[in-house]
C-alpha positions as CSV (number, residue, x, y, z in Angstrom):
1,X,1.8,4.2,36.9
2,X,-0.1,6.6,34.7
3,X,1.5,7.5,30.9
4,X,2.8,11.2,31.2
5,X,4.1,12.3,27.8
6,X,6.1,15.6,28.0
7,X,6.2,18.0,24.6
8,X,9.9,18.2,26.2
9,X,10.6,14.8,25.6
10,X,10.3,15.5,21.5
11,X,7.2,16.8,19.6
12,X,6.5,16.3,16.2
13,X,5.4,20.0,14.4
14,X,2.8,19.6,11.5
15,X,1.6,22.9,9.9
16,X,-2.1,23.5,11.1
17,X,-3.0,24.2,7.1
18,X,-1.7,20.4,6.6
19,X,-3.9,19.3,9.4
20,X,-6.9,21.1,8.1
21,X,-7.0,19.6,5.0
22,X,-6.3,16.1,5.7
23,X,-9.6,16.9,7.9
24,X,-11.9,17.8,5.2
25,X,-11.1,14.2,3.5
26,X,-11.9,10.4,3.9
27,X,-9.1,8.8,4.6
28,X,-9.4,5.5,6.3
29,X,-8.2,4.4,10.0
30,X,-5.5,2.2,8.2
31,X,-4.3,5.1,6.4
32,X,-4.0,7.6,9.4
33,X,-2.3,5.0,10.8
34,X,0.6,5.0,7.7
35,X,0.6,8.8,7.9
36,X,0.9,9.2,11.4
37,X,4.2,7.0,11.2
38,X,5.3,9.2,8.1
39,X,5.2,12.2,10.6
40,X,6.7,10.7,13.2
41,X,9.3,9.6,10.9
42,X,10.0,12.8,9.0
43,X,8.7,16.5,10.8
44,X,9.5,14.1,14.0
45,X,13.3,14.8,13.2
46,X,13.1,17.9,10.4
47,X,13.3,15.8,7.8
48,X,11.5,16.0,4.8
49,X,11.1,12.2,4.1
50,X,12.7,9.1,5.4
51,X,13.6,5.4,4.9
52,X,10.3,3.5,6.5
53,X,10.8,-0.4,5.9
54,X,7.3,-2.3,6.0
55,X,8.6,-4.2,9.0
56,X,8.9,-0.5,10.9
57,X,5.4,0.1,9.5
58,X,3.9,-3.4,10.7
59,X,5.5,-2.5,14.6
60,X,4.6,0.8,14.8
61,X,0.9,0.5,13.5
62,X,0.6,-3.1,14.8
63,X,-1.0,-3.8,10.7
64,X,0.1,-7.0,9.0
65,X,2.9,-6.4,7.1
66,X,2.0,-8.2,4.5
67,X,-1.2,-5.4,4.3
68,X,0.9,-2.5,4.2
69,X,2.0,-1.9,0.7
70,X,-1.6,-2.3,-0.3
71,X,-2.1,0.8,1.7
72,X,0.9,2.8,1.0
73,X,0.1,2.0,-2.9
74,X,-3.5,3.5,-1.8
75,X,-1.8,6.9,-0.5
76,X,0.4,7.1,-3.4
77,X,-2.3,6.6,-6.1
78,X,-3.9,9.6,-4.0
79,X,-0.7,11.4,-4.0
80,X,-1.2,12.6,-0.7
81,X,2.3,10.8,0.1
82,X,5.4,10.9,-2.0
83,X,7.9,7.8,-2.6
84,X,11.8,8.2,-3.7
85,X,13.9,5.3,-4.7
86,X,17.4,5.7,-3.6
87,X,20.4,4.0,-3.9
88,X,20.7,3.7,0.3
89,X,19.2,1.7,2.4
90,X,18.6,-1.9,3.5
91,X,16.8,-3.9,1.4
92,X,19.0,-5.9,-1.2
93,X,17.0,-7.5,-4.5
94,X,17.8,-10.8,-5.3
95,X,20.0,-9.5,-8.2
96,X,22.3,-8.4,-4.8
97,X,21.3,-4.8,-5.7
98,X,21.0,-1.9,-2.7
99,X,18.3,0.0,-2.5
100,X,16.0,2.2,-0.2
101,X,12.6,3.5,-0.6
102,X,12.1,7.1,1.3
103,X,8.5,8.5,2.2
104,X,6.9,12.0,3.1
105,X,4.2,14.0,2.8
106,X,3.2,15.4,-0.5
107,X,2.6,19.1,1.1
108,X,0.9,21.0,-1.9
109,X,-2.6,19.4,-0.7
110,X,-4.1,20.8,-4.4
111,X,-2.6,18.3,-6.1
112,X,-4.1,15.7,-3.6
113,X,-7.0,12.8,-5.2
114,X,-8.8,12.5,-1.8
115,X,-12.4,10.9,-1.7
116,X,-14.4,14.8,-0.6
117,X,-15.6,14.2,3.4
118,X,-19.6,12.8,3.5
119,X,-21.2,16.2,3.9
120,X,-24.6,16.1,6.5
121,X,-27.7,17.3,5.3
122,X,-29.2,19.0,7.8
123,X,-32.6,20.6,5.6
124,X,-36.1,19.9,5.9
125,X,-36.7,16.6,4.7
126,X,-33.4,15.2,5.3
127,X,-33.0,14.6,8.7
128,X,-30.1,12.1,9.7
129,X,-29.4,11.7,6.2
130,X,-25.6,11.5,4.7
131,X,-24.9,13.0,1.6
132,X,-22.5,10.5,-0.6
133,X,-19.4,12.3,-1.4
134,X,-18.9,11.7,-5.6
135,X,-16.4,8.9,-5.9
136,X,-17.1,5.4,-4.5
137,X,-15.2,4.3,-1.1
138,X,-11.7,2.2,-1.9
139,X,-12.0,-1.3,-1.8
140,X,-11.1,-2.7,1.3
141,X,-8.1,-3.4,2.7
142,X,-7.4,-7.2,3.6
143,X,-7.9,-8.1,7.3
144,X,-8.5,-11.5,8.7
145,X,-11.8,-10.7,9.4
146,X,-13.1,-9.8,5.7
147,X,-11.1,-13.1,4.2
148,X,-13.2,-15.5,6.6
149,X,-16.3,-13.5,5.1
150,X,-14.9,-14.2,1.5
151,X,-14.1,-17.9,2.3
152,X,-17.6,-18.2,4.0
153,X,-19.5,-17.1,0.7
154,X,-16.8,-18.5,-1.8
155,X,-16.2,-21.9,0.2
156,X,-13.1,-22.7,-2.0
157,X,-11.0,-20.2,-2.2
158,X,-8.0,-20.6,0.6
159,X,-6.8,-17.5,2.6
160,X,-3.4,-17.7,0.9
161,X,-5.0,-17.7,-2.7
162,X,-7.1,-15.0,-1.9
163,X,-4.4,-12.8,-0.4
164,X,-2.8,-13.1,-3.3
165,X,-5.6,-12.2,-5.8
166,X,-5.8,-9.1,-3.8
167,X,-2.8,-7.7,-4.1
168,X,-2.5,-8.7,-8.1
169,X,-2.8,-5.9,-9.9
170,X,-4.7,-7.4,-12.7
171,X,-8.2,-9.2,-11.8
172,X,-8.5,-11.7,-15.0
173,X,-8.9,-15.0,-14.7
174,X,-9.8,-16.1,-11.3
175,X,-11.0,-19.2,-11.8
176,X,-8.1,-20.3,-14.0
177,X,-5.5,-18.9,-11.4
178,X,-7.2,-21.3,-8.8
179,X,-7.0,-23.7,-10.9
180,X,-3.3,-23.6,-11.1
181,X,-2.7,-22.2,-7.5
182,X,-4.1,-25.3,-6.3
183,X,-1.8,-27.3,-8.6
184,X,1.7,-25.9,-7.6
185,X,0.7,-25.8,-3.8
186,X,1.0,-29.4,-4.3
187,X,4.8,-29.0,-4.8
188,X,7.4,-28.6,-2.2
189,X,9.1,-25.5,-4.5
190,X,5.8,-23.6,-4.4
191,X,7.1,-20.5,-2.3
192,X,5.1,-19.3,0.9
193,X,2.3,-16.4,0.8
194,X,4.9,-13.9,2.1
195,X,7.8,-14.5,-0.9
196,X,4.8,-13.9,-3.5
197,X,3.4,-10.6,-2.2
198,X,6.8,-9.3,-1.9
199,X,7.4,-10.6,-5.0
200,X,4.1,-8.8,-6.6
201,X,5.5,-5.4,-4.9
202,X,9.1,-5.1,-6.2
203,X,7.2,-6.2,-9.7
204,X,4.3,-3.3,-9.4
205,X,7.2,-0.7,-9.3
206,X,9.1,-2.1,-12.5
207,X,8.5,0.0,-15.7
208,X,6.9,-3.1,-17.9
209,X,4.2,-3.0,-15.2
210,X,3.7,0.5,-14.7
211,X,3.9,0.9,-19.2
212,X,0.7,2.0,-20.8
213,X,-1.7,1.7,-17.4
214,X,-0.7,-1.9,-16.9
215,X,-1.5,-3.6,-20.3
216,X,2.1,-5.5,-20.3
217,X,0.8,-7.2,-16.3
218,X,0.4,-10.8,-17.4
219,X,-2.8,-12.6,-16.5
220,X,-2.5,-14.0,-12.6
221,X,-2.5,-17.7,-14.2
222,X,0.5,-16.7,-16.1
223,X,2.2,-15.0,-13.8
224,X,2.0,-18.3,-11.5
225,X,2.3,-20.2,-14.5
226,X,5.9,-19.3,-15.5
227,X,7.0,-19.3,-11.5
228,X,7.4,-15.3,-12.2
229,X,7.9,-14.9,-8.3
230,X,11.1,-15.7,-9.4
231,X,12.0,-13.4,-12.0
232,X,14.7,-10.4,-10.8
233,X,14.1,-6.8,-10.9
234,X,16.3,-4.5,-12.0
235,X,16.8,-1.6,-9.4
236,X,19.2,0.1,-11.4
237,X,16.5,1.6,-13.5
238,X,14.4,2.4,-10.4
239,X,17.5,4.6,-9.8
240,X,18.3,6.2,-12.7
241,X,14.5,6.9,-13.0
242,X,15.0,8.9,-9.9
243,X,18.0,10.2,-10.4
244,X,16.4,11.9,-13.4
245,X,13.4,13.0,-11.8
246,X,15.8,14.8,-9.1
């Protein structure tokens, strides 16, 4: 039986000046993939922005969740989405706090830090060739695929240890934070991969990480020094911050 979708059956609208924008920039396959989900999730139902767990993410894209907030924070640092904190929603801190995260589309393009589209010269001279645009490519995103290549070259450095280094926001110290992540996997309280990169994205939102570009992150040694997977964030803040921005 052949797939026969029917604009009757729902339709999500998207303005055509929002489509030719997002056209004329470089936004990777991943990232289409998160905005296409923020559509359906939003102009899908007239709404201007939604609650989106990572786990609806991860089934709707078929990405790892544990990738996801990498590429959300991607977006966000671009600002071609938008992110609100409320005090709704399903996720509950280990403080027992309840709070949601919406996402949309940040409409007024303008304001958008998009990599410009490559741009093919087509001149004498230059045949075939592909103008850079003028900021280098994000890094890219973890995948299975690129984290054998690392451990091929590296030859130390387990999948889980590197999967965290990735999504640390501060890269000091790797060798010492080796050191130490081999130490505590020895120990049966040493948490699994998943605990510490949730862990690393509640932290990333609080204000002592986000205060003066990052400078109060401790080192990643540090951090799995003093067992800070552990520490509790405050989500009250997170809502009064938005509460005031509102």
């Amino acid at each position: 039986m052949c797939a026969s979708p029917q604009k009757e059956d729902g339709y999500t609208p998207i303005a055509h000046e929002i489509l030719e924008q997002l056209a004329k920039h470089v936004i990777s396959s991943d990232e289409w993939r998160i905005l296409v989900i923020i559509f359906r999730k939003t102009y899908g139902w007239n709404k201007k922005d939604d609650w989106i767990s990572l786990g609806q993410f991860a089934e709707m894209t078929g990405i790892l969740r544990q990738h996801i907030p990498r590429i959300i924070d991607r977006l966000l640092k671009r600002n071609i989405i938008i992110k609100r904190v409320t005090q709704s929603g399903s996720t509950v801190t280990r403080s027992g706090n309840t709070l949601g995260i919406k996402y949309g589309l940040q409409k007024d393009f303008e304001n958008w830090r998009v990599l410009p589209k490559q741009v093919a010269a087509t001149g004498a001279g230059n045949r075939g060739v592909t103008q850079p645009g003028k900021r280098v490519l994000p890094e890219q995103v973890p995948t299975i695929d690129n984290i054998q290549k690392k451990l091929t070259k590296e030859k130390t450095h387990s999948i889980d240890f590197i999967l965290f280094y990735e999504a640390y926001p501060k890269k000091i110290g790797r060798v010492e934070a080796w050191k130490k992540w081999k130490i505590l996997k020895k120990s049966n309280d040493f948490p699994k991969i998943e605990t510490i990169l949730k862990a690393i994205e509640l932290q990333k939102e609080t204000d002592q990480w986000k205060k003066d570009g990052g400078q109060f992150i401790p080192h990643p040694a540090t951090w799995l020094n003093q067992g800070r997977w552990e520490d509790e964030v405050k989500a009250e803040s997170w809502i009064e911050k938005n509460r005031r921005i509102e």
